[in-house]
Every structure is written in structure tokens, then in C-alpha cells.
ZAKEVEX-899071 format. One line per 8 residues: number of its first residue (from 1); their letters; for each residue x, y, z of C-alpha. Coordinates in Angstrom, 3 decimals, decimal comma. Each point is the difference from the previous one (the first is absolute). Example, Ala and Ser with C-alpha at 12.3 -4.5 7.8 and 13.67 -1.06 7.14 Angstrom:
<rs>
1) AS) 12,300:-4,500:7,800; 1,370:3,440:-0,660
</rs>
This chain:
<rs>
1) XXXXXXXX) -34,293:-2,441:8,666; 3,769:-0,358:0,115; 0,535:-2,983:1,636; -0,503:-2,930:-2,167; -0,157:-3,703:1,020; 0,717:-3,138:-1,669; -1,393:-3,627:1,100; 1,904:-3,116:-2,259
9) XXXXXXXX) -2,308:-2,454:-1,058; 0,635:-3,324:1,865; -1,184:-3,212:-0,476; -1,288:-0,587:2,856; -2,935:2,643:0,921; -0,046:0,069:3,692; 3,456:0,914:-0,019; -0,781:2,629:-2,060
17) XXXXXXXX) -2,967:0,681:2,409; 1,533:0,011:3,051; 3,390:2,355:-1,512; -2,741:2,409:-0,585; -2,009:-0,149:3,145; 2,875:-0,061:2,379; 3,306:0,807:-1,421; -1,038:2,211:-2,772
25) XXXXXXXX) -1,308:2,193:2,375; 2,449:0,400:2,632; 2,998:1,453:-3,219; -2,581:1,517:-0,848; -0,746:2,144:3,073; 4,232:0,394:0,333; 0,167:2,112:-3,502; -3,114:2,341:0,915
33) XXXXXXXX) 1,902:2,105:1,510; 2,220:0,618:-3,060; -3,438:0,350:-2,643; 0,654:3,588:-0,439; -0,235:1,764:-3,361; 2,440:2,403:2,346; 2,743:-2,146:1,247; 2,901:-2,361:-1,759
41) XXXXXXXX) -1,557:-3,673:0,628; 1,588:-3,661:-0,428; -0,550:-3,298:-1,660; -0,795:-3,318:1,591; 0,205:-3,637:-1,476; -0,450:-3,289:1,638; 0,645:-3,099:-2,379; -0,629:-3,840:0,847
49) XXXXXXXX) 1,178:-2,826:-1,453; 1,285:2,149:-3,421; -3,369:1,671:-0,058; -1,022:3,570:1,104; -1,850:-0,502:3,078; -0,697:3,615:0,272; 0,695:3,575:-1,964; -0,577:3,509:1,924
57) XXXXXXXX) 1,235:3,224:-0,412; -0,598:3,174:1,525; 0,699:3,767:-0,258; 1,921:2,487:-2,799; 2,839:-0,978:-2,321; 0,144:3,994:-0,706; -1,287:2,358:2,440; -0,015:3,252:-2,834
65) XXXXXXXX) -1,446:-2,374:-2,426; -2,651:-1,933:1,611; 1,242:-3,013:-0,950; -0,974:-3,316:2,209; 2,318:-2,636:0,634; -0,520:-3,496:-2,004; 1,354:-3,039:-0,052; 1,835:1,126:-3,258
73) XXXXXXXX) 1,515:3,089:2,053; 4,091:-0,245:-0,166; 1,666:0,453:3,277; 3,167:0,526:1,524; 0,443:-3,282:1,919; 3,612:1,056:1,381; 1,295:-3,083:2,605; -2,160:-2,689:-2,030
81) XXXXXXXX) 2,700:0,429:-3,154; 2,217:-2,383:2,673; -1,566:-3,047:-0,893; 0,453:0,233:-3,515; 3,433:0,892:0,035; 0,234:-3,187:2,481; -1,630:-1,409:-1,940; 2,089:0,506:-3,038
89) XXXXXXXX) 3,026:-1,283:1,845; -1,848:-2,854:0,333; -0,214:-0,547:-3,199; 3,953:0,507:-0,546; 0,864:-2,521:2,798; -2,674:-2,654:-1,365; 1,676:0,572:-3,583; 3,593:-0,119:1,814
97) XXXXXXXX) 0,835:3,275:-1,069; 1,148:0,360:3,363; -0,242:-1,149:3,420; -1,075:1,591:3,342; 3,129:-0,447:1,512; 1,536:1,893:-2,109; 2,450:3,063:0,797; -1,038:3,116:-1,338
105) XXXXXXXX) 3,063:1,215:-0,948; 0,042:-2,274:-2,411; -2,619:1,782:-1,537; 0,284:3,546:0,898; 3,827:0,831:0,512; -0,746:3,664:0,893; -1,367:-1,207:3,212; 2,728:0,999:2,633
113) XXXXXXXX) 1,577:-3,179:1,878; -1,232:-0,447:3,233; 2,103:-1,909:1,426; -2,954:-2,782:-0,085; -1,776:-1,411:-2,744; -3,505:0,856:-1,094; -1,964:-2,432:-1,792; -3,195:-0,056:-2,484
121) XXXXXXXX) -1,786:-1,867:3,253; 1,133:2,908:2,233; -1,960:2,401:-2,385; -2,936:-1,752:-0,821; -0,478:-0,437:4,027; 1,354:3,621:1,496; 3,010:-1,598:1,493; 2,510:1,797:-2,082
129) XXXXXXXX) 0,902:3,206:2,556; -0,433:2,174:-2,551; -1,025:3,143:0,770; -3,742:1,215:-1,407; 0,330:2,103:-3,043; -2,666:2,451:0,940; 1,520:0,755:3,179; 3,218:0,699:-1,915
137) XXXXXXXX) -1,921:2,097:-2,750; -1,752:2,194:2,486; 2,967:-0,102:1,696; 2,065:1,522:-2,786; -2,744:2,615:-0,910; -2,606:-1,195:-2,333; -3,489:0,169:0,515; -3,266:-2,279:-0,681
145) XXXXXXXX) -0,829:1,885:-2,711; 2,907:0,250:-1,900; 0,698:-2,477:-2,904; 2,094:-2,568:1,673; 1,437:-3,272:-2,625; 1,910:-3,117:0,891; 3,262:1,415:-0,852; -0,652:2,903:2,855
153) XXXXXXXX) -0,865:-2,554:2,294; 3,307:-2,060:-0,901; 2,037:2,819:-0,073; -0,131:0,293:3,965; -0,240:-3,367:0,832; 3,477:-0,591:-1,927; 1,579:3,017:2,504; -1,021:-1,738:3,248
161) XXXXXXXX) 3,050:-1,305:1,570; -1,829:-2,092:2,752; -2,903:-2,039:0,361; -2,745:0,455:2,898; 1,459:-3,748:1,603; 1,299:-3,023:-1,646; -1,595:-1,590:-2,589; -2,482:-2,902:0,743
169) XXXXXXXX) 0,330:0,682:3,670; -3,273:2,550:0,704; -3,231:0,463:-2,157; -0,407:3,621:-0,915; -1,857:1,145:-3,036; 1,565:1,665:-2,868; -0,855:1,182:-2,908; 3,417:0,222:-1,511
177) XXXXXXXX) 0,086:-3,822:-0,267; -2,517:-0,188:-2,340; 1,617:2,769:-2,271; 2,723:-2,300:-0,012; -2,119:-2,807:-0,803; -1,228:1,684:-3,142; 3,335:1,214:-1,391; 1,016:-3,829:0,586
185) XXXXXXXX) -3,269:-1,294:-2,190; 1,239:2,930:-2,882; 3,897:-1,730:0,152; -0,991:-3,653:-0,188; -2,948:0,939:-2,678; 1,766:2,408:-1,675; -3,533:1,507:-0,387; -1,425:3,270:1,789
193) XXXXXXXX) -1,789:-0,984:3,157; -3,552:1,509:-0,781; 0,368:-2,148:-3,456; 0,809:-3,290:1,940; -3,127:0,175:2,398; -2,265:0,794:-2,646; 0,973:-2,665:-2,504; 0,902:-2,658:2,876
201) XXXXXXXX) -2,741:0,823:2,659; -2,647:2,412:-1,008; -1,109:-1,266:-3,451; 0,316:-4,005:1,332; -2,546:1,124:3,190; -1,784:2,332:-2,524; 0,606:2,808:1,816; -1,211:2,278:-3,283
209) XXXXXXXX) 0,837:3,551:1,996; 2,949:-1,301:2,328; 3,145:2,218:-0,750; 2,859:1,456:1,653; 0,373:3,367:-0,548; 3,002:1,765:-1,853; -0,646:2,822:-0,983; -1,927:2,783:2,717
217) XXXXXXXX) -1,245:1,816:-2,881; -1,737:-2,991:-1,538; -3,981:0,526:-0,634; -1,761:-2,847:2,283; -3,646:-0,128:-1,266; -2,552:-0,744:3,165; 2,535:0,890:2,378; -1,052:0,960:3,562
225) XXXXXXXX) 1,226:3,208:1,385; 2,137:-0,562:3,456; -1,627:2,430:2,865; 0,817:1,306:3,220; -1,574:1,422:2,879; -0,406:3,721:0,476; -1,519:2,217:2,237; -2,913:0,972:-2,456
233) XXXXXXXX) -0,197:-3,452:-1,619; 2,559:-1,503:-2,634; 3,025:1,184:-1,794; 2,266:-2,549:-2,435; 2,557:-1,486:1,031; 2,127:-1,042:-3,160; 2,259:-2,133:-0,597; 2,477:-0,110:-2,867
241) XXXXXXXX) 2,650:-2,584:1,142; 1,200:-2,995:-2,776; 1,464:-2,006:2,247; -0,540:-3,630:-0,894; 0,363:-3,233:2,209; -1,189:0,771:3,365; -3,089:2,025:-1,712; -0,674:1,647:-2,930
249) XXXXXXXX) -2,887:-2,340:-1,016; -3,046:1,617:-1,436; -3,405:-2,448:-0,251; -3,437:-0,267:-0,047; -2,397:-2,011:2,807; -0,510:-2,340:-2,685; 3,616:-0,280:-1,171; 0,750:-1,204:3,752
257) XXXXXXXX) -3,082:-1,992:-0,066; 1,533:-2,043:-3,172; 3,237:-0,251:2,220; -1,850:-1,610:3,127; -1,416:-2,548:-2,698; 3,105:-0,380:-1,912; 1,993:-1,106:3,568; -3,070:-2,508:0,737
265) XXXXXXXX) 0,217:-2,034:-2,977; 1,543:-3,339:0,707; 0,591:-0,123:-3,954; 2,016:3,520:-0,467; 2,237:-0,111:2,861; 1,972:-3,424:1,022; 0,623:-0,967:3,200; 3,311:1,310:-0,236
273) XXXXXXXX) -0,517:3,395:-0,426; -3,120:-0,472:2,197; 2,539:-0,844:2,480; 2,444:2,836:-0,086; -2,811:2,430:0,317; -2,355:-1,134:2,220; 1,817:-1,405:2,857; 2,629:1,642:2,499
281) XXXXXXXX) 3,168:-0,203:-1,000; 2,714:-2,137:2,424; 2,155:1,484:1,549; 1,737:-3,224:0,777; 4,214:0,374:-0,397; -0,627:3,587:0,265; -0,529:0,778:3,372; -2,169:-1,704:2,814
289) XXXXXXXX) -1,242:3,413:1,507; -1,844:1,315:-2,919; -3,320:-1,148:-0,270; -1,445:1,546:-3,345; -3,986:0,658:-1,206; 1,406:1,761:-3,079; 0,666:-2,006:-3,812; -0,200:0,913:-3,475
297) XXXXXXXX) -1,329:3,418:0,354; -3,031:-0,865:2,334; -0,047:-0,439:4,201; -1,190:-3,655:0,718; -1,726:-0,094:3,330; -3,639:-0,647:1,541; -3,180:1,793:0,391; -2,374:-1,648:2,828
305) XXXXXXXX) 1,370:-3,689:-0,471; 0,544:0,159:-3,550; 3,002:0,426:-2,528; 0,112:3,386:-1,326; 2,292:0,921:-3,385; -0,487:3,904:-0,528; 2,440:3,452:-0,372; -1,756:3,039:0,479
313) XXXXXXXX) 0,755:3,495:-1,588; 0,596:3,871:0,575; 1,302:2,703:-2,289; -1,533:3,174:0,157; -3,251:-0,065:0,004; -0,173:-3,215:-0,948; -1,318:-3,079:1,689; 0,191:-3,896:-0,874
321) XXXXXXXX) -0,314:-3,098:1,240; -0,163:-3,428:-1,588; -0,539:-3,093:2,404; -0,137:-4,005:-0,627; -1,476:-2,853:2,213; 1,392:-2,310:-1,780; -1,306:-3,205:1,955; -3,933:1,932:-0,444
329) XXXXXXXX) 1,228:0,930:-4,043; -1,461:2,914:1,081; 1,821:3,615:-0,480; -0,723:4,041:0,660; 0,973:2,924:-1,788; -0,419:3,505:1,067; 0,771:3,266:-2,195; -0,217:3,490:1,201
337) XXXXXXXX) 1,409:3,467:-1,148; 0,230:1,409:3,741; 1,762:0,460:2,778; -2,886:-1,069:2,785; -0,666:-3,171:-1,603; 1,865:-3,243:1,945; -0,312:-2,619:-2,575; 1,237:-2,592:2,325
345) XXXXXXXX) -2,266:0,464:2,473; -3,063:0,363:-2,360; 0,993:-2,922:-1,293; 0,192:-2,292:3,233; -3,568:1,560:0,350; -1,184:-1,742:-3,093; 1,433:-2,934:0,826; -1,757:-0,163:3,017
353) XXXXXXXX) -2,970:0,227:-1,996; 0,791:-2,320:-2,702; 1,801:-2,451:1,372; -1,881:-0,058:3,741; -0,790:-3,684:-0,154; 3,604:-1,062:-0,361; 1,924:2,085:1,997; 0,686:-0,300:3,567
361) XXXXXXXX) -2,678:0,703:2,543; 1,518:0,554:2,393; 2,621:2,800:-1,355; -1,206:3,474:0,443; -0,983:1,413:-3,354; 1,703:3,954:-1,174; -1,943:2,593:1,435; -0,809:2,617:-3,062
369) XXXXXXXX) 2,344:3,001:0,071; 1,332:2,492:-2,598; 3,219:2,278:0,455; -1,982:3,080:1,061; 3,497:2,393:-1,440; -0,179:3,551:0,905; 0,570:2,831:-2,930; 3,644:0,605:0,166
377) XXXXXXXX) -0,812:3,492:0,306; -1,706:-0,566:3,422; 2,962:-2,008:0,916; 2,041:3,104:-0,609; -2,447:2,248:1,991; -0,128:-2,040:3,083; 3,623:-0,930:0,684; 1,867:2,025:2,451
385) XXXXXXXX) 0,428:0,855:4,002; -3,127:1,574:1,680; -0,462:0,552:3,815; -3,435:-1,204:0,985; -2,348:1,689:2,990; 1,523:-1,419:2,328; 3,290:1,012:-0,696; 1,224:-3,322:-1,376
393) XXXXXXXX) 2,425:0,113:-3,080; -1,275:-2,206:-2,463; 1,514:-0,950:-4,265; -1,782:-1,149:-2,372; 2,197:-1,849:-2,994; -0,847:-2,194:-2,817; 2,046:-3,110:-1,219; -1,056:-1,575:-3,279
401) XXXXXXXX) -3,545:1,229:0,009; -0,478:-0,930:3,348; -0,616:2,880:2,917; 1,574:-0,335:3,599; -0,300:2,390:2,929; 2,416:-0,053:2,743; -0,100:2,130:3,570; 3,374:1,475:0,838
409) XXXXXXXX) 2,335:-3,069:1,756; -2,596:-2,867:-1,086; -0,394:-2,417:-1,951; -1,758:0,673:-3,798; -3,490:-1,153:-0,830; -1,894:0,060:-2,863; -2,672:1,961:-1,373; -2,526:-1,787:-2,157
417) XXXXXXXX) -1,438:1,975:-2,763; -4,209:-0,231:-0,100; -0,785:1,821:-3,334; 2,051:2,696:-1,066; -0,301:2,366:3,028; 0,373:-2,241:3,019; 2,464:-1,993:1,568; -1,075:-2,209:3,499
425) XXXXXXXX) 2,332:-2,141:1,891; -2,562:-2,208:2,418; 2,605:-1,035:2,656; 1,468:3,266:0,616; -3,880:1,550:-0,299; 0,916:2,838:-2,020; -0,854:1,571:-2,883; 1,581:2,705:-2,902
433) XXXXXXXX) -2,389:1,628:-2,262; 1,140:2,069:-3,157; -1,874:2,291:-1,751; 0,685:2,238:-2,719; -1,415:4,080:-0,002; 1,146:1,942:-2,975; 4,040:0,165:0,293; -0,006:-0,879:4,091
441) XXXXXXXX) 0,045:-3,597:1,299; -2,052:-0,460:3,267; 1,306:-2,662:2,001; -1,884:-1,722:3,115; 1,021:-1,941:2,660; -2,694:-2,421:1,930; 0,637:-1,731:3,182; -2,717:-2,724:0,618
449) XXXXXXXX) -3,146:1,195:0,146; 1,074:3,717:0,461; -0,561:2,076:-2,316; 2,488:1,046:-2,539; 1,917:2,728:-0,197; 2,267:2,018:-2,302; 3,748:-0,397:0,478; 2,644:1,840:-1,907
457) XXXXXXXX) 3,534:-0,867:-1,480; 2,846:1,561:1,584; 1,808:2,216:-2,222; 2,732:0,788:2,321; 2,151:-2,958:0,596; 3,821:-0,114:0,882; 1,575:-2,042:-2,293; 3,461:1,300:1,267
465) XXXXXXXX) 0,678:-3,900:1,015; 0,156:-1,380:-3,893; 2,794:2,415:-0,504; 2,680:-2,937:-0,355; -2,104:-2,017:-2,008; -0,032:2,785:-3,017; 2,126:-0,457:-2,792; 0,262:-1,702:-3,541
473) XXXXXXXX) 0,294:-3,889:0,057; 1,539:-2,336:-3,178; -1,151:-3,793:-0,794; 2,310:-1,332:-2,457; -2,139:-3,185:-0,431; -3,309:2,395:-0,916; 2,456:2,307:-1,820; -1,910:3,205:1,747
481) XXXXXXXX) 0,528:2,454:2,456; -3,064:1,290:3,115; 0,433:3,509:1,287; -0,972:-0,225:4,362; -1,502:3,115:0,091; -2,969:1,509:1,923; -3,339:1,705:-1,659; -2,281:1,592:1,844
489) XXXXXXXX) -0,431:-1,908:3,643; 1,222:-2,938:-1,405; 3,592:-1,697:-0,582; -0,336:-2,013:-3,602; 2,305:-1,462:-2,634; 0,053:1,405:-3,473; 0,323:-2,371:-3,022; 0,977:0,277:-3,389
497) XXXXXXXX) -2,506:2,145:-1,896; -0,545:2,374:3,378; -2,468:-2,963:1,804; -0,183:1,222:3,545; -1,003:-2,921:2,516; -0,647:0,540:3,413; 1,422:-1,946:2,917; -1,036:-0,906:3,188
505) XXXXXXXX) 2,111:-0,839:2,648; -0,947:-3,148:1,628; 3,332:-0,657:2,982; 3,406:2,067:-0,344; 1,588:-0,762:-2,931; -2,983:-1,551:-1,803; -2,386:1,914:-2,573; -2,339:-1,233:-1,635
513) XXXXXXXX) -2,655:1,069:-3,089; -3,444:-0,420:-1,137; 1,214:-1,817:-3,112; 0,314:-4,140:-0,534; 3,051:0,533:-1,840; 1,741:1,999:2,640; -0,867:-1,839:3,197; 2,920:0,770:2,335
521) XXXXXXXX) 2,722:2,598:-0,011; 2,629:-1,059:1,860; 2,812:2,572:1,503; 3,681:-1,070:0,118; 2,008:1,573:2,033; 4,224:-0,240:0,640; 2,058:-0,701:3,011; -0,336:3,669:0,818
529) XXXXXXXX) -3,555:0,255:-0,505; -0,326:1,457:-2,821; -2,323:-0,640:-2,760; 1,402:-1,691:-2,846; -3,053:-1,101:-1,998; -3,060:-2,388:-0,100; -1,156:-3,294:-0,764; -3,676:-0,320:-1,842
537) XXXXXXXX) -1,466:-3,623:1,201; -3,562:-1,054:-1,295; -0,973:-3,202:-0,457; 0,390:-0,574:-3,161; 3,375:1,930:-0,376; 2,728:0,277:2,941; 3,301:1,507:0,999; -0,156:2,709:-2,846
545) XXXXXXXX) 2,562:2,143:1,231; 0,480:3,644:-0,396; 3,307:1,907:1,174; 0,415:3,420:1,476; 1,273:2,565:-2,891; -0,832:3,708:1,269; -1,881:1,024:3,057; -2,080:3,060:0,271
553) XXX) -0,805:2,256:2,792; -3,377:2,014:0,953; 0,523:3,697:-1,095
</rs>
């Protein structure tokens, strides 16, 4: 059998007992669903008092080459690599190397002057305004797959001439901060990054397989493959990225377990390094509207009455999550290689299970759910303008994985996916079913309990109106330019390296696309009404602007 199951011996023997009877059972019955010799898997740890409390894995490392996951298996653990770049600032400040306050400038003069300083606090706590580096990558052209270092990453953040708001007056979370963070740790050490954790952090917590990567061709014995969902079953999703700070970190279930023990000994970490990293940082001098659940690389907040120190992960597909009760010396750590897996969530499960005597009665527990992702390719299929039956106009359009529907002059709902080839929204009482015969997609439309029936996508759509809109667009800041151009029966920007990407237009002058990274197009237009370019805004990166160069016309 794949899944294998590890019990601690504790001294006392109705502990033991009763993990067995009660909680044993319950993670077990939450990774059954995962024991396939067919299907990418995860890893699950629970360890008490510096001892493992519990060891479970679950599913395939390597889908072509049969090989199960273990608690030796070296993942991708993306967002975790936070808290040991925190937590190797720490270190600095404790050694008075330098201080959070800080300005940043002072160590990285190629950062453009704001006008406002940033300091080593506003990065470690996503206060800094600076915009996300992914956004900007994707922005500029790359892709997940391509091999993406530090010094691409820095290259665009150094061109941004403006910051998403001022620093230290909003939270928003950015991964450029932490790129900083490590280029900082090289300049004080005057030692690579990836050297530094491993001789200050890994090998103290004997973390024997901790590394961060730095080289995408390096071999990574036991590695697990990173899946993702497609219509017939998986595909991999790779990643070859050596970006180091705000990920990057490759480690085993047991390396993470050695962590979680490493942070609860009283004898290898004082009080005051205890105290920069396990308690929310003040904001007090700073700003009295900024409350902040966010420190050294980890959110600080509460799970059913109880303080909660945990960062959870995503790259590819890649899952992570590593969380600490610190008052219950009690901490979880969830590993998976793909995309359906929510680590937090299983996670919060377990703890329910573990930890049900001490937590708060009262608080509703987390119901189970996993991010049931449609193939991208049935994504693609489904979006577009039908008319229904009844003559109603309806579109279908995705936004980051997730499906909406929308009846001509109303308001957008979404569509909830329910295996690969059905997609329900309860409220509206509707249905969309997708199935797949030789080349043609069939496409169904269900009404309550009526039964479904076959819609079509219109083909012939006037697109006559997007006419001003066409044209090629410059961003100085992303150093690219977007072609406005229309494909087919839809209007769409082209990238660098011919990337079409549809928009959809959600009011007059505002688009939108089924990408994170490119949230919201917004048109500009002059006195005369004329367009004159666009502003991208998502959440982690605003006010990109793009000016008007050329315009085209429909032939």
C-alpha cells in the first residue's frame, strides 16, 4: 500500500492510545483520497513538544516512474523560503549587522528614489509599495516555465518608477521585497545567499536536504514531479525559476520537521530572536491605521481561539504549508506536488483532529475542500457568448482558473467546476456541462431541474465597436510594447514572444483578463476622447501605464 503511517513512541501510552484511536484516524481518512498509485499525493507531519507526533504520506513522487512519495521526497516549498530569509535577517539585526529601520538605499543604490523611504521592516512585513515581481515578469513577457534568476527579477523592479502607495501606509504582499532582502543578506555577508542559509540555518536545524536552488539544471535526487490537471488526467507542470528569497527553497517533510523542532527549543533560539519572529511586529511611530498579522516571513494570527504562526505556499504545481501553535508546541506540515491540494486547509483539518481538546469549542472547525481546477483546455473550450433556448445571450469567461457566466446586462456569477466536465452554480440553479467527441466540443446548458440542452458559440459577432481600442501600446517601466488587436471573435493584447490574451470587457473603458497578473485594463482617454493608452492595476502591481503609439483599423 502507498500510504504509510508513522505513530512516535511517547511516554505516556494512553496518549499514544488515544492519537491512534481518535486522531490517527480522522488524517488518516483526509489523505485516502490522495492513496493512488495514479495521482501526485502529499506529505503530512504533526510534531509535539520537539517530537514527531505523527508521519503520513500519500500518493506518487513520479507519475511515469511509479515512484511513491516519502518523507525523504524533496519538494518545491515556494512561499515557505520567506521565513528563512526572515529569518536570516534576524540573525543580521541580532548580530547588529543592521537594523530594521534601516533605508534600503543604503543597501541597494539601484533602487530608484521614491520620494519616501523604504526600510528592512517595510520588506520583511509587505509594507514597502513595491510592486510584485511576478506581475512585472509576466507582465514583460516571460512565462512559468522559463528559467527566471534573481537578477531577472531585479532587473524590472529597478525600472519601476512608482510604488503601488506609500511605504508603511497599506499591507500588500510582494514578492519583490524579499528579493531585496536576499541581495541585502549577500552585501552585508559578502557570501552568496544559498551559502549563508545553509551554513547559518540549515546545517544548525539539521536540515540535511534544505537548499536553495541555483542552478535549474541541477540533478535533485528524490525529487517530486510538479503536476497539473488535464482533461485526461495529469500533465507536468515545470518549473525552472532560481529565484531566491521569497522561494526557491527545496526540502524534505523531514527537513521541515527538524525546522519545527529546531524553532521549539528553548536552548537553540533565545528569547530575542524568539521575539522578532514569533510575535507581530509594532507598528507603533509608524502609523496608527495599520494593524499588521504579518512578521519575519510568517502571518501571525488565530485559528479557533488560538495563536497561529504559519506561511503557506504555491508555485506550480506545488503545494506547502508549515504551521506552529506555539502556546500547544505543537506544529503541521503539509507537502504536495499538485495543483488541487490546499495545504492550508488540510492542515486546519488536522489540527482539528490533533489538537481538538485545546482549541475552542465553540469556533466552527474548516469544512474539507480541495480546489476542484478545471483542465485549462476546458477552460478554453467553454469561454465565449452563446444564446440559450430561450433566446437569452449568455458569456462564459474565466479569470485565474476560476469560471463565471454572465446574461447580457447582469451581473456575473460563477460557475463551480464538479470534476472535469461540470460546472453548477446553486443560487442561480444552473448548470454547464462539457464534453469532449473526437475534435467537436458539446456544450450543455441546464436550467433547474430541466433537462439540459446543447447550446452553441456564436461565431458571428460584431466587434466593429473595439475599433478605437486597436493599436500598439509602450510601457517604459516594463520596457515592452502590447499590440490591441482582434483574433477571431475576440479583441486581445499581444505580448512579447506573440502571447495573445483575451479580454473581456467588464463597463466602457474597462477590460479585463483571465490572468492574476493582468487583472484590469484600464482605457485612457484625452480631452477629445480619444484613446491615449491604458493603465494595468492588479493587486499586487498598480498604475502600470501604457501610452498610445499606432492605432490600427479593421480591414
Amino acid at each position: 500500500m502507498i500510504l504509510t503511517f508513522l505513530i512516535a513512541l511517547f511516554a505516556s501510552c494512553s496518549v499514544v492510545a488515544q492519537l491512534r484511536d481518535n486522531a490517527a484516524a480522522r488524517v488518516d481518512s483526509l489523505l485516502m483520497e490522495w492513496d493512488h498509485p495514479d495521482m501526485p499525493g502529499l506529505a503530512v507531519a504533526v510534531v509535539r513538544d520537539g517530537k514527531v507526533l505523527l508521519k503520513k504520506t500519500a500518493g506518487m513522487a513520479n507519475l511515469e516512474y511509479k515512484i511513491p512519495i516519502t518523507a525523504n521526497t524533496v519538494f518545491t516549498v515556494a512561499s515557505i523560503s520567506k521565513q528563512f530569509t526572515a529569518y536570516a535577517i534576524a540573525q543580521l539585526v541580532i548580530q547588529e549587522r543592521l537594523g530594521l529601520e534601516d533605508e534600503v538605499h543604503q543597501y541597494i543604490p539601484e533602487l530608484p528614489d521614491y520620494g519616501h523611504p523604504i526600510t528592512i521592516f517595510n520588506l520583511l512585513t509587505h509594507t514597502s509599495g513595491l510592486k510584485d515581481q511576478y506581475d512585472l515578469l509576466y507582465l514583460a513577457g516571460w512565462k512559468p516555465e522559463d528559467v527566471i534568476s534573481n537578477a531577472d527579477a531585479l532587473e524590472l523592479i529597478y525600472r519601476q518608477q512608482s510604488l503601488n502607495f506609500e511605504p508603511g501606509t497599506a499591507y500588500q504582499y510582494s514578492n519583490s521585497g524579499y528579493t531585496l532582502l536576499a541581495l541585502i543578506i549577500e552585501r552585508i555577508t559578502h557570501q552568496p545567499f544559498a551559502s549563508w542559509c545553509r551554513e547559518h540555518i540549515f546545517l544548525p536545524a539539521k536540515m540535511d536536504h534544505a537548499f536553495f536552488i541555483t542552478d535549474f539544471r541541477q540533478l535533485i535526487a528524490n525529487r517530486a514531479e510538479s503536476y497539473t490537471v488535464t482533461e485526461t488526467g495529469f500533465a507536468r507542470s515545470p518549473i525552472q525559476s532560481t529565484t531566491n528569497g521569497p522561494n526557491g527553497l527545496h526540502a524534505t517533510l523531514d527537513d521541515l520537521v527538524a525546522w519545527t523542532v529546531f524553532l521549539n527549543d528553548a536552548g537553540r533560539l533565545d528569547n530575542r530572536m524568539r521575539e522578532l519572529i514569533e510575535q507581530v511586529p509594532s507598528m507603533s511611530g509608524k502609523t496608527d491605521s495599520l494593524q499588521l498579522f504579518y512578521g519575519f516571513g510568517q502571518a501571525i494570527t488565530q485559528y479557533r481561539g488560538e495563536k497561529l504562526i504559519w506561511h503557506d505556499g504555491s508555485d506550480a504545481g506545488y503545494r506547502s504549508y508549515v504551521g506552529r501553535f506555539p502556546d500547544q508546541h505543537t506544529a503541521i506540515i503539509v507537502l504536495g506536488n499538485q495543483e488541487r491540494i490546499d495545504p492550508k486547509n488540510m492542515a486546519m483539518q488536522v489540527a482539528d483532529a490533533v489538537l481538538a481538546d485545546q482549541l475552542d469549542a465553540s469556533s466552527p472547525t474548516v469544512p474539507a475542500t480541495q480546489k476542484n481546477i478545471a483542465p485549462v483546455s476546458v477552460e478554453e473550450a467553454i469561454e465565449g457568448q452563446y444564446v440559450l433556448p430561450a433566446g437569452q445571450q449568455l458569456e462564459v469567461f474565466v479569470i485565474d482558473h476560476n469560471i463565471y457566466a454572465r446574461f447580457a446586462g447582469a451581473d456575473g456569477f460563477q460557475l463551480f467546476p464538479q470534476g472535469k466536465d461540470k460546472f453548477i452554480n446553486t443560487e442561480q440553479a444552473v448548470t454547464l456541462y462539457y464534453q469532449k467527441q473526437g475534435n467537436e466540443d458539446i456544450i450543455a446548458w441546464q436550467k433547474g431541474n430541466s433537462e439540459p440542452v446543447p447550446i452553441q458559440q456564436l461565431t458571428d459577432i460584431d466587434l466593429s465597436a473595439f475599433e478605437e481600442y486597436l493599436g500598439t501600446y509602450r510601457c517604459d517601466d516594463l520596457g515592452v510594447r502590447y499590440a490591441l488587436v482582434l483574433r477571431g471573435n475576440r479583441i486581445g493584447l499581444i505580448q512579447p514572444r506573440n502571447t495573445f490574451i483575451p479580454l473581456k470587457q467588464v463597463a466602457g473603458d474597462e477590460f479585463a483578463s483571465g490572468y492574476w497578473w493582468l487583472k484590469q485594463v484600464q482605457f485612457r482617454r484625452d480631452t477629445g476622447h480619444a484613446i491615449v493608452g491604458f493603465d494595468i492595476n492588479n493587486s499586487r502591481a498598480k498604475g502600470l501605464r501604457f501610452e498610445k503609439v499606432d492605432t490600427l483599423r479593421i480591414n
